[in-house]
Structures are given as C-alpha cells and as structure tokens.
N, C-alpha and C positions, 0 to 999 in steps of 0.2 A: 329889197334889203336882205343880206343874207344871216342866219340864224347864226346868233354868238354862241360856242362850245367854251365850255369850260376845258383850259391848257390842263386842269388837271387827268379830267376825263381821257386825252391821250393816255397823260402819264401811266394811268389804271390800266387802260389795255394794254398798251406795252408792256405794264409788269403781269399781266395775267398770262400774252404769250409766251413771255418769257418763263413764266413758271412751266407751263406747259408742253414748252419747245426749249430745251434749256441750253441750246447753242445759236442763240440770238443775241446781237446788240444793238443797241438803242442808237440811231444818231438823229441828233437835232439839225431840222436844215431850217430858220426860221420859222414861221410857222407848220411845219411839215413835219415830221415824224417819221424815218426812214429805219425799218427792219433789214441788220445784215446776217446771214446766216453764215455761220464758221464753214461751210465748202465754197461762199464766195470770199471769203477773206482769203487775200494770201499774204500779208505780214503787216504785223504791229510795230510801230516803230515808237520810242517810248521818247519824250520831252518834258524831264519832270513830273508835272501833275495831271500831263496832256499826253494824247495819245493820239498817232496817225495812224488811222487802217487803210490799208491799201487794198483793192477788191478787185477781182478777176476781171474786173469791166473797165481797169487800167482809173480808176476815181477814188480820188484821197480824199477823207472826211479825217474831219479832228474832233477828238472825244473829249470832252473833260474829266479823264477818270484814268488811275494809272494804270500800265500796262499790264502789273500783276492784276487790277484788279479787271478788268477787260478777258484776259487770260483764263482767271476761274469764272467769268459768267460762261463763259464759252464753252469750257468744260470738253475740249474735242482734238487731246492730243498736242496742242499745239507746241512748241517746242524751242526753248530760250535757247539763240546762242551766242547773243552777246546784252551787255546790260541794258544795249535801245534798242533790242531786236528779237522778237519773237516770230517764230513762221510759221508755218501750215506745212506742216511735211508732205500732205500733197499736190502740193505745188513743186515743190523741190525736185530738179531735172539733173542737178548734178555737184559734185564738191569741186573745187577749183583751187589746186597744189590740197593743203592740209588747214589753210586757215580761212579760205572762203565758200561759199554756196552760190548757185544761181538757181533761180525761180523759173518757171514757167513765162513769168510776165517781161524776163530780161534781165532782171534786178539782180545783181549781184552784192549779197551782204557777207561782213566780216563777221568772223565766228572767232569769239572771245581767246587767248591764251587759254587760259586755266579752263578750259570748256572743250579745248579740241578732242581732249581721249573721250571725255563723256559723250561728245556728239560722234567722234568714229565706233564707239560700242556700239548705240542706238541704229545707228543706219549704216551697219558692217555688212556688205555684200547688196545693202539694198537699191542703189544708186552708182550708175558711173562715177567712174574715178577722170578727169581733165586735168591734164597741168602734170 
C-alpha cells in the first residue's frame, strides 16, 4: 500500500519554488503537480477565468487562473498582444503584414488593433519583417 501525502503538502512546495524561482507555474495534471518555467512557455492564451499555456514541447495545459494573473507570476517579459494572447518574445520568429506574429512552434496569433504601434515600438528592428 502506498503512503497517502497530503494534496496540500504539493501545494507548499510549489509555492516555496515559486517563491524561489519566480518564473514558474503551477499546473495540475490530476494527481500530479507539473512545474512550467517561462523559457518553456511560448503563449498564454486567455478564456475567461481559464488560461491555456502552450510549451515548447508543442503540450497545452489549462490553468484556472487568469492570464494576467499567470503573466505577473511569471514575471519574465512576456508580452500582451491581444486581449487572449500573451507571448514569450522569445519565441517570436517573425511579424506577418502589421497585425500578426508567428512563434517558433508555427502558431500564428493576431495582435490587437490598438496594440499594433505599442508592439512595433517594442520589437522595432528586432525581428523580420513577412508579408
């Protein structure tokens, strides 16, 4: 028989690495307990009060926590550029015409209207220009 752990007892260490390592997020996989570190994240994609990450390993977990609030645990640059989509600017391979990005993983998101000058400031010269 295997020794019962207290689900809190996770919860404690998660939050101790996270205090520690402060660009970690927590995902529940049933009993399981999975650490993502913000250089495998490459986009948040935001549903309400629910949050998809997407990770460099091409594997979408959904968080129950919203995207801003996912965004400041992460604390690692990451970069809104539409109201369900936050990125990891190092992933980003390229901008596509003036209103879209592509990712590293293929993913192509849309970048908001009223957001496009603030993201061509941010990443002016830094990234191919497509389209």
């Amino acid at each position: 028989m295997k020794p019962q752990i207290n689900p809190n007892t996770f919860q404690n260490l998660a939050r101790t690495v996270r205090k520690k390592r402060k660009n970690i997020v927590t995902v529940h996989l049933g009993n399981k307990v999975l650490l993502l570190e913000a250089k495998d994240i490459t986009y948040l994609q935001g549903d309400g009060n629910y949050t998809f990450v997407y990770t460099t390993q091409g594997k979408r977990y959904l968080v129950s926590k919203t995207m801003k609030t996912i965004s400041a645990m992460l604390n690692a640059g990451f970069l809104r550029i539409h109201k369900s989509h936050t990125i990891n600017p190092g992933h980003l391979v390229a901008r596509i015409g003036s209103d879209r990005v592509l990712l590293r993983c293929g993913q192509e998101l849309p970048i908001a209207r009223r957001r496009i000058v603030e993201i061509q400031e941010i990443l002016a010269g830094q990234y191919l220009s497509v389209g």
